[in-house]
C-alpha positions in Angstrom: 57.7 -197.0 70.4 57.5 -193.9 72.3 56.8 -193.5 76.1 54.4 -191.2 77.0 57.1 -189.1 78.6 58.8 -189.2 74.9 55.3 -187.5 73.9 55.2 -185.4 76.5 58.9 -183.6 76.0 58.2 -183.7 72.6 54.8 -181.8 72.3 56.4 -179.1 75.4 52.7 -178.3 76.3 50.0 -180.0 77.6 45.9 -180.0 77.9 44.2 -178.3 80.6 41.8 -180.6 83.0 37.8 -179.7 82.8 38.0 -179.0 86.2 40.2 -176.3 86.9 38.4 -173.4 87.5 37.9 -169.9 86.2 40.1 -167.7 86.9 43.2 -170.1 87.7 43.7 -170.6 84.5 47.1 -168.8 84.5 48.2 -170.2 87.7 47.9 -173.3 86.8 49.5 -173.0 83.4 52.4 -171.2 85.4 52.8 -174.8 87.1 52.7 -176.9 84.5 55.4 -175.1 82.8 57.3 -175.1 85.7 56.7 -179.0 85.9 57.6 -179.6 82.2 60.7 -178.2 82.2 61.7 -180.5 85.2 60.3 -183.3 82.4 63.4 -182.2 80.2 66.0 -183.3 82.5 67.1 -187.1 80.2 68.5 -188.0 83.5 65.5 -188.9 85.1 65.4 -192.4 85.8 61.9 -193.7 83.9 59.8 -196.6 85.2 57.7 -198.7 83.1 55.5 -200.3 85.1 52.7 -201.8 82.7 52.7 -205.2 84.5 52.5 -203.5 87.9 49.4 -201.9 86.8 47.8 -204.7 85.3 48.5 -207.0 88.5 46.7 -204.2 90.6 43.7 -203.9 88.1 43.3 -207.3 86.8 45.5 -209.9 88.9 43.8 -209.5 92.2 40.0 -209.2 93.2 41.2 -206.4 95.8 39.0 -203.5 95.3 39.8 -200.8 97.9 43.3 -200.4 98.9 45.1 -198.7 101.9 48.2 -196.1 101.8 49.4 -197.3 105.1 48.7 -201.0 104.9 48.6 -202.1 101.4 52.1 -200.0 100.3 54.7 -200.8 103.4 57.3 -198.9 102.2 57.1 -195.6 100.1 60.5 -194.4 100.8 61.8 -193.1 97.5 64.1 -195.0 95.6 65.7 -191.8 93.6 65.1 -188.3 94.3 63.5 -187.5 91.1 62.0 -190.3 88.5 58.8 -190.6 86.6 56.2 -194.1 86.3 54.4 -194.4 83.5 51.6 -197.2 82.3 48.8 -198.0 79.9 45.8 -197.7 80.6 44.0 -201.7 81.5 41.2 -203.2 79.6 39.6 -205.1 82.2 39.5 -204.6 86.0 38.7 -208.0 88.4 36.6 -207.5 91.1 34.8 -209.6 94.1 31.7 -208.8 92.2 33.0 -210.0 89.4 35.2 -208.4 86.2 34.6 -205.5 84.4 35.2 -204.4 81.2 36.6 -200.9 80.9 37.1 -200.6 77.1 34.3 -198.4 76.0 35.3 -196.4 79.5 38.5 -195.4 78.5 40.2 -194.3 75.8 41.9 -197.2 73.9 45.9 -196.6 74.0 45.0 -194.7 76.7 48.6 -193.8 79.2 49.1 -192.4 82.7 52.0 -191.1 83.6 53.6 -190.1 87.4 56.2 -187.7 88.5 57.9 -188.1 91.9 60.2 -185.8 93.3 61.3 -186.4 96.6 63.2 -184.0 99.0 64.4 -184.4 102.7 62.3 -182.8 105.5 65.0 -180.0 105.8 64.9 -179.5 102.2 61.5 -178.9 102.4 59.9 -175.2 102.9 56.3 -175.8 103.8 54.6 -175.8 107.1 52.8 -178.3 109.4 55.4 -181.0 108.5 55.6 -183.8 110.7 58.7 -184.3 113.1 59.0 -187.8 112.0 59.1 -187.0 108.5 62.3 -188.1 106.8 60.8 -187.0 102.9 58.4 -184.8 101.7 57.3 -186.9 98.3 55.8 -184.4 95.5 54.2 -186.1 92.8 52.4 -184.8 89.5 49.6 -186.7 87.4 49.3 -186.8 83.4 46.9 -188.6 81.7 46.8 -189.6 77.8 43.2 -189.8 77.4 44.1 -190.2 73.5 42.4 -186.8 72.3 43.9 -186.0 68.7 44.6 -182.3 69.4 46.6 -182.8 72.8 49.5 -185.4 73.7 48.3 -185.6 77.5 46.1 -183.5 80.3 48.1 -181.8 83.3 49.3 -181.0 85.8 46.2 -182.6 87.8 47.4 -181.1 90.9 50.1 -181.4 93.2 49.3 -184.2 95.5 52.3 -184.4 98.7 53.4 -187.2 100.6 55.4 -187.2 104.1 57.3 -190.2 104.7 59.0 -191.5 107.3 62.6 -193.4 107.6 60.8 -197.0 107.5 59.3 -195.7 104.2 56.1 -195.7 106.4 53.6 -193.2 105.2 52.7 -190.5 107.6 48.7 -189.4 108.1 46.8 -188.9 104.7 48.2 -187.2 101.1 47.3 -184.2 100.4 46.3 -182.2 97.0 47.1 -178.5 95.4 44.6 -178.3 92.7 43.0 -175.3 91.3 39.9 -176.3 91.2 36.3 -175.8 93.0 35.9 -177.2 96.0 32.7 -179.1 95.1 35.4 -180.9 93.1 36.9 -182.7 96.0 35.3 -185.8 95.8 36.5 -186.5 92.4 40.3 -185.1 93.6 40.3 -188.3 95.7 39.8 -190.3 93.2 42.2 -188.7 90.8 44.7 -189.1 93.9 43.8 -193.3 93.9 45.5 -192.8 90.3 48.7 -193.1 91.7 48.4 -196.4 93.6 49.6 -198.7 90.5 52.8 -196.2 91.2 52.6 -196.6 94.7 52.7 -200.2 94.8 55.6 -199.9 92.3 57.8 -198.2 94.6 57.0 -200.9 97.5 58.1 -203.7 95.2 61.1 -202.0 94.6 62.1 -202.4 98.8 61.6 -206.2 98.7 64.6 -208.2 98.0 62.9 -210.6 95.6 62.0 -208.6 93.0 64.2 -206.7 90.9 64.5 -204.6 88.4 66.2 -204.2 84.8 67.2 -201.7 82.5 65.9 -201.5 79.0 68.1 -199.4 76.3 66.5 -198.2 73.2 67.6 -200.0 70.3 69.8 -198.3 68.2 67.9 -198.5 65.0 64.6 -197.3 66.6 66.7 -194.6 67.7 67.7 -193.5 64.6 64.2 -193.8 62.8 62.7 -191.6 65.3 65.3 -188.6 65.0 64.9 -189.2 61.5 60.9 -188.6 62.0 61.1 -186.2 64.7 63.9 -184.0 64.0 65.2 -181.7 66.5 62.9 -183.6 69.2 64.5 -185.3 72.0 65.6 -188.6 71.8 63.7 -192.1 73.0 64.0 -192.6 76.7 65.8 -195.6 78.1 63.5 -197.7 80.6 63.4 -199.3 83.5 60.7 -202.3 84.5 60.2 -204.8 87.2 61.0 -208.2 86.8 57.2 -209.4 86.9 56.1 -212.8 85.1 52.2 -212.4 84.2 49.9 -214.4 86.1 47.9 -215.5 82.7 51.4 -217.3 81.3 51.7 -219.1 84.6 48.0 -220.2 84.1 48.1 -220.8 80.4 51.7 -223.0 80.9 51.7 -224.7 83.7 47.8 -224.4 85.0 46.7 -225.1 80.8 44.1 -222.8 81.3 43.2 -223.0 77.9 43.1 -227.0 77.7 41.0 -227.2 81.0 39.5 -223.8 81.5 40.1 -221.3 84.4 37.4 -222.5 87.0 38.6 -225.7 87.0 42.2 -225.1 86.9 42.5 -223.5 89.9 42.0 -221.2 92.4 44.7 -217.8 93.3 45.8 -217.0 96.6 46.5 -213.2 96.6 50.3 -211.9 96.8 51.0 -210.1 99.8 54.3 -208.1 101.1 55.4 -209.8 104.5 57.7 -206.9 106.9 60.3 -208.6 108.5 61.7 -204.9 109.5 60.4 -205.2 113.3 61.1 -207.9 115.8 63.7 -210.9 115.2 63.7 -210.6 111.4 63.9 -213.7 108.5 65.4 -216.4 109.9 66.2 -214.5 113.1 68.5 -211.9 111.6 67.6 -210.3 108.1 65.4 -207.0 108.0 63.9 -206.9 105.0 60.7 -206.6 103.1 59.7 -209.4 101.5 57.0 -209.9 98.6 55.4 -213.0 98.8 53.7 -214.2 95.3 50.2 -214.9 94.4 49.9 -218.5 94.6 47.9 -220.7 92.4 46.3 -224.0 94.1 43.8 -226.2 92.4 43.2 -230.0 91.9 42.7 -231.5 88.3 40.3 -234.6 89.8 38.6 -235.2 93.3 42.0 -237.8 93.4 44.4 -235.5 92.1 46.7 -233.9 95.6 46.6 -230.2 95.8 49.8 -228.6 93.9 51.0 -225.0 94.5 52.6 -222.9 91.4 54.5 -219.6 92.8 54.4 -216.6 90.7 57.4 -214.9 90.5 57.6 -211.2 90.8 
């Protein structure tokens, strides 16, 4: 099927946010042609990362999370690529899950464009001396309206980064908007995290990450329905094995229920970067999985089941 950015190149426009104000209306459809026909380029490596997402959302009870210590290494892992995902149904908590269906809009997407250039490539001031990228990123959402494929450009939210993929003091946003708006620009910014934690996956040397070709007969049936349209995009995703298999195989979830299954220890990246490194010589990031401990009876021993990301 599709990708949103399959959607987007397709359609060559896009729907205007509420909250872009009068009289900027021009500017910011200046931009967002600018920013679509950077979208055209087929060579821009795309990044599925629905399971990411849904690990963020739903696999951990984490609620607020932290640019500088929750994502240890933003360096860019291409100069230009785009991260796409759908919109998740539910959303775990410590307070307990929440349902987000009637919230958002059912085969809802989001999609992320990064481009990434060198400090010296950069023309801007107030750029940090430590700074080895400037990270521009641009935000469209698919809130599933039937007379536009997607909203955006949200605004251009910029990143400085710095050669340990470290990010330097806070983002910050080009909107067009009011300023009474910029409480709500933050939280359009937080947007990007399921992205963000994409891209620090991508540094550790467990997890990987796999091409996906379009089939050749899909291929064919959507020039055949779209003709003239660009074609389907090729993929990329993260190897990721969903944490409700591991508990529905090897926890049987459903045979014993959740509670009494067992109990998940959050995933957590370990930085072996600094100081003697793994084992005394390897600098490296490392992801370390959620891990699932639990006991069947009070005489049962305590078993752990790695997740593998």
């Amino acid at each position: 099927m599709p990708r949103l950015i399959d959607d987007i190149r397709n359609a060559g426009k896009m729907g205007m946010p509420w909250y872009i104000a009068r009289g900027s209306e021009e500017s910011w459809k200046r931009h967002t042609i600018n920013v679509l026909g950077i979208l055209q380029d087929p060579s821009i490596p795309v990044l599925c990362i629905d399971n990411v997402a849904e690990y963020l959302y739903a696999g951990t009870d984490q609620e607020n999370w932290d640019l500088g210590r929750d994502f240890p290494n933003l360096a860019p892992p291409f100069p230009i690529f785009w991260c796409e995902h759908r919109l998740v149904r539910h959303i775990r908590s410590t307070a307990g899950d929440t349902d987000v269906t009637k919230l958002l809009p059912q085969g809802g997407r989001v999609g992320h464009l990064f481009i990434a250039a060198e400090r010296d490539q950069f023309k801007g001031e107030g750029i940090p001396d430590e700074a080895k990228w400037v990270v521009w990123c641009e935000l469209f959402a698919d809130y599933h309206k039937p007379e536009v494929t997607a909203d955006g450009s949200h605004g251009s939210i910029f990143m400085c980064i710095d050669a340990e993929g470290r990010l330097i003091e806070r983002p910050w946003m080009q909107s067009w908007s009011d300023p009474i708006h910029n409480d709500m620009l933050k939280n359009v910014m937080a947007w990007l995290n399921p992205s963000l934690l994409a891209i620090s996956f991508l540094h550790c040397k467990n997890v990987t990450m796999i091409d996906n070709p379009v089939p050749p007969k899909l291929a064919r049936r959507y020039k055949q329905r779209h003709p003239g349209a660009p074609g389907l995009t090729a993929h990329k995703t993260l190897v990721i094995e969903p944490l409700k298999q591991i508990l529905r195989t090897q926890g049987r979830s459903g045979e014993v229920g959740l509670a009494k299954a067992m109990h998940i220890c959050r995933g957590h990246f370990r930085d072996y970067r600094q100081g003697p490194g793994l084992f005394g010589k390897y600098k490296q990031l490392v992801w370390t999985p959620s891990v699932i401990r639990g006991t069947k009876g009070k005489s049962a021993p305590a078993r752990e089941i790695e997740v593998k990301l």
